[in-house]
C-alpha positions as CSV (number, residue, x, y, z in Angstrom):
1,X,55.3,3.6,-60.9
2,X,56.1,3.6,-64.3
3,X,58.4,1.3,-66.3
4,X,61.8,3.3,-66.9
5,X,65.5,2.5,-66.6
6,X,66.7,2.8,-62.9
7,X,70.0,3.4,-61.5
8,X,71.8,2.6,-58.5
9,X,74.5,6.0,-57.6
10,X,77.0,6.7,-55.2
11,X,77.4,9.5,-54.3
12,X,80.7,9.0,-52.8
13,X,79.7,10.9,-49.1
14,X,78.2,7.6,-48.0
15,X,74.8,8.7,-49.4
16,X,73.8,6.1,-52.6
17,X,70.6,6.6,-54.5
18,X,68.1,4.7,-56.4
19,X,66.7,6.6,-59.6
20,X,65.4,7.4,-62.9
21,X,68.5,6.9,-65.2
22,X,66.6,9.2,-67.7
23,X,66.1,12.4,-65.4
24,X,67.3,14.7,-63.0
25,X,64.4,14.4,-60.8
26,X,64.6,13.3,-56.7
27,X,65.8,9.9,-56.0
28,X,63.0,7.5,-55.2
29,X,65.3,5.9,-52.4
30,X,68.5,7.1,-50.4
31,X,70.3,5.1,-48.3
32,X,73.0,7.0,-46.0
33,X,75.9,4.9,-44.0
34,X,77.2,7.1,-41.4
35,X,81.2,6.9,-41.2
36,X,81.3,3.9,-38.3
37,X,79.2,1.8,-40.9
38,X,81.4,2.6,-44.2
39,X,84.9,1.4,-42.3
40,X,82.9,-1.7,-40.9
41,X,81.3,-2.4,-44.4
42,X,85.0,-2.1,-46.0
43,X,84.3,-0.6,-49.3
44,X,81.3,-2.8,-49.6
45,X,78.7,0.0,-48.9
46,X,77.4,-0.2,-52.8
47,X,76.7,-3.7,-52.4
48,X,75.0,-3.6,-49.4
49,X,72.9,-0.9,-50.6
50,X,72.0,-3.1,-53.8
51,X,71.3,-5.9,-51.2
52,X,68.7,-3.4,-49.4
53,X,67.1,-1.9,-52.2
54,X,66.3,-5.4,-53.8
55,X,64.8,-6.5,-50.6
56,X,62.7,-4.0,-50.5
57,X,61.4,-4.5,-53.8
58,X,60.9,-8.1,-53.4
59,X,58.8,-6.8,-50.1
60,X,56.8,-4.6,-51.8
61,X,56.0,-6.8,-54.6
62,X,55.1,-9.3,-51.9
63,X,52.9,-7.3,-50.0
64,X,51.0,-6.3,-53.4
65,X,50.5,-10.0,-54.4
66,X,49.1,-10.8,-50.9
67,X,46.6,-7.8,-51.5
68,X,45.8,-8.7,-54.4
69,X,44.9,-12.0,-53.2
70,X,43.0,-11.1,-50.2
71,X,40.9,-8.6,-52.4
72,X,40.1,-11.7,-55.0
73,X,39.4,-13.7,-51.7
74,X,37.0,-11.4,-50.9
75,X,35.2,-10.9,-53.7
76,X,34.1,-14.5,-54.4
77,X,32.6,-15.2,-50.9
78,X,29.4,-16.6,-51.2
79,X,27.1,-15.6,-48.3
């Protein structure tokens, strides 16, 4: 992915996106809380949502690093 400004929206149905602050293209992540979630979350959706997407970063940097690592593991076995 590119490096660019990204944005956290929402869209005020229950529906908040994550994406590019600097187009109109489709949102690299939506999250949708259905109407029983929104009046158990108590106006807290955005921050949940926040919660989730940085999760999932922190998971997919993870998993990167730990391929990464297995690859360079790898590559220096001596046989």
């Amino acid at each position: 992915m590119s490096a660019s400004l990204l944005e956290i929206v929402d869209l005020g149905d229950g529906e908040i996106v994550l994406q590019r602050a600097d187009d109109d293209s489709e949102p690299l992540v939506t999250i949708r809380f259905s109407d029983e979630s929104r009046i158990y979350m108590m106006d807290n959706g955005l921050e949940v949502a926040k919660a989730m997407i940085q999760a999932g970063i922190q998971a997919a940097a993870a998993i990167a690093e730990q391929e990464t690592s297995e690859e360079t593991t790898v590559s220096r076995m001596l046989h």
